[in-house]
C-alpha positions as CSV (number, residue, x, y, z in Angstrom):
1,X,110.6,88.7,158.2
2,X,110.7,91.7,160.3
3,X,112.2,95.3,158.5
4,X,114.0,95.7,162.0
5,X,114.7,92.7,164.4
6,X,115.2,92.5,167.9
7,X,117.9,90.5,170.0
8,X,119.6,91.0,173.1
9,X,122.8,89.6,173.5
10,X,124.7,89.4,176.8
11,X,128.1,87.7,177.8
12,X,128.2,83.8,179.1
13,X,131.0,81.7,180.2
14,X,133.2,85.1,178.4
15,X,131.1,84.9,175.1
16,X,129.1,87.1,173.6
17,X,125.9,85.0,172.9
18,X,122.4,85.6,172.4
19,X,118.5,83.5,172.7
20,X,116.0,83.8,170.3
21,X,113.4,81.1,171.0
22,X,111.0,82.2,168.7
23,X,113.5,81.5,165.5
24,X,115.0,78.4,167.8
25,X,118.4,79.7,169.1
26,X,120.0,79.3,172.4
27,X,123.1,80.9,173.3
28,X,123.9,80.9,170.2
29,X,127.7,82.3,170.2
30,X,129.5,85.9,168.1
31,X,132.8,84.6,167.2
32,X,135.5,85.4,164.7
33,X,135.7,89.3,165.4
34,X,131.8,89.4,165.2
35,X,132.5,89.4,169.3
36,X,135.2,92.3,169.0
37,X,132.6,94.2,166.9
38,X,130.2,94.3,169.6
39,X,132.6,95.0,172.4
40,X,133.3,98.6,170.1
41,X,129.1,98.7,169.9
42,X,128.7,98.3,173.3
43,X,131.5,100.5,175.1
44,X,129.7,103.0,176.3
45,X,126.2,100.8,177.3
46,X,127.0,100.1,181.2
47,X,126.3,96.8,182.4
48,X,125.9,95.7,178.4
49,X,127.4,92.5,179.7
50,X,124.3,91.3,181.3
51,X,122.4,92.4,178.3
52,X,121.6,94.9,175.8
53,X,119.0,95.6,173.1
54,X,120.5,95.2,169.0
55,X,118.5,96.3,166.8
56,X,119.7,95.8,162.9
57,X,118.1,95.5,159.4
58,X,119.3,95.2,155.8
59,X,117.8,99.0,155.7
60,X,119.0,102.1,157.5
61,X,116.4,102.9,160.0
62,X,116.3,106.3,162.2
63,X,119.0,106.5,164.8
64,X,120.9,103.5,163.7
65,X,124.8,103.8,165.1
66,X,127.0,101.4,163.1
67,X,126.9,100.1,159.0
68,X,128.3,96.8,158.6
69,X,129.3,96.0,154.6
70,X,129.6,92.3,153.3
71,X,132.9,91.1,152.1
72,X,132.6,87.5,151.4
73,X,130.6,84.2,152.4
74,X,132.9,81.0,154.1
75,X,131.8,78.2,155.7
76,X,128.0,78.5,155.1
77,X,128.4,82.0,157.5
78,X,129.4,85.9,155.9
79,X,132.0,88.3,156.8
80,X,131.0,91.9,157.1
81,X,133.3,94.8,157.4
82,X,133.0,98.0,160.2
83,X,133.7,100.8,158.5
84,X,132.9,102.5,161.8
85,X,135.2,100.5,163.9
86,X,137.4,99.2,160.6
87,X,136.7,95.8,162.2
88,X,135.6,92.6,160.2
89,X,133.0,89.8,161.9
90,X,132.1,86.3,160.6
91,X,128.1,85.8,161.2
92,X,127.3,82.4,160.9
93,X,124.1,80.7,159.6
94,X,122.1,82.1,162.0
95,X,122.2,85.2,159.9
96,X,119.6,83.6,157.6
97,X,116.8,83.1,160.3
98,X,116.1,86.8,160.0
99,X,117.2,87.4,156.5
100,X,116.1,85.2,153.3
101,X,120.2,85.9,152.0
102,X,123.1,87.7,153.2
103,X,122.3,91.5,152.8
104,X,124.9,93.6,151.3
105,X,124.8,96.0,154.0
106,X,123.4,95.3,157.8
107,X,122.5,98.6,160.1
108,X,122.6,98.2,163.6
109,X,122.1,100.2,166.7
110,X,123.4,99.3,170.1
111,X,121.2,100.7,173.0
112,X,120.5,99.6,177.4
113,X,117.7,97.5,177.9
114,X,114.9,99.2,178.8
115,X,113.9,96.7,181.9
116,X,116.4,94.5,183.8
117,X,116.9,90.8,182.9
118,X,114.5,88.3,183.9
């Protein structure tokens, strides 16, 4: 497992999803204020909606913008709490193709995509 992971997420059909072939996900939807979370990350990233890089690890890395902090686990997914934004997200299982168990803490940073979409 990677110490900082890579996904760009971009909006379809008014969702905020996100493809990850290589761990098998496809459009694989942020609900449950996990979405509201990212529209704060993401409000000053023009265009963000047709993609942007998010970069996040269990470990603070250099230049990360946002901490998220784990409150509890429900229905096989976690909440995690904003302290940045004071907003809380459900992450669903997906969470566990890039971490081995929920962290306790998630850093991420929000940033454009270098290239345009394909």
């Amino acid at each position: 497992m990677n110490a900082i992971n890579l996904i760009i997420p971009y909006r379809y059909e008014g969702v905020w999803v996100f493809d990850d072939p290589r761990v098998g996900l496809d459009k694989e939807p942020f609900v449950s204020g996990a979405d509201t979370v990212i529209d704060a990350l993401v409000a000053d990233i023009p265009d963000a909606e047709k993609g942007f890089r998010l970069l996040f690890s269990a470990a603070p890395f250099p230049g990360f913008t946002a901490k998220l902090e784990w409150r509890r686990e429900e229905y096989g997914g976690n909440w995690y709490f904003s302290p940045d934004f004071t907003l809380e997200g459900w992450l669903c299982p997906a969470l566990l193709k890039y971490f081995e168990t929920a962290p306790r803490e998630i850093y991420v940073k929000a940033e454009p995509r270098t290239r345009p979409p394909a």
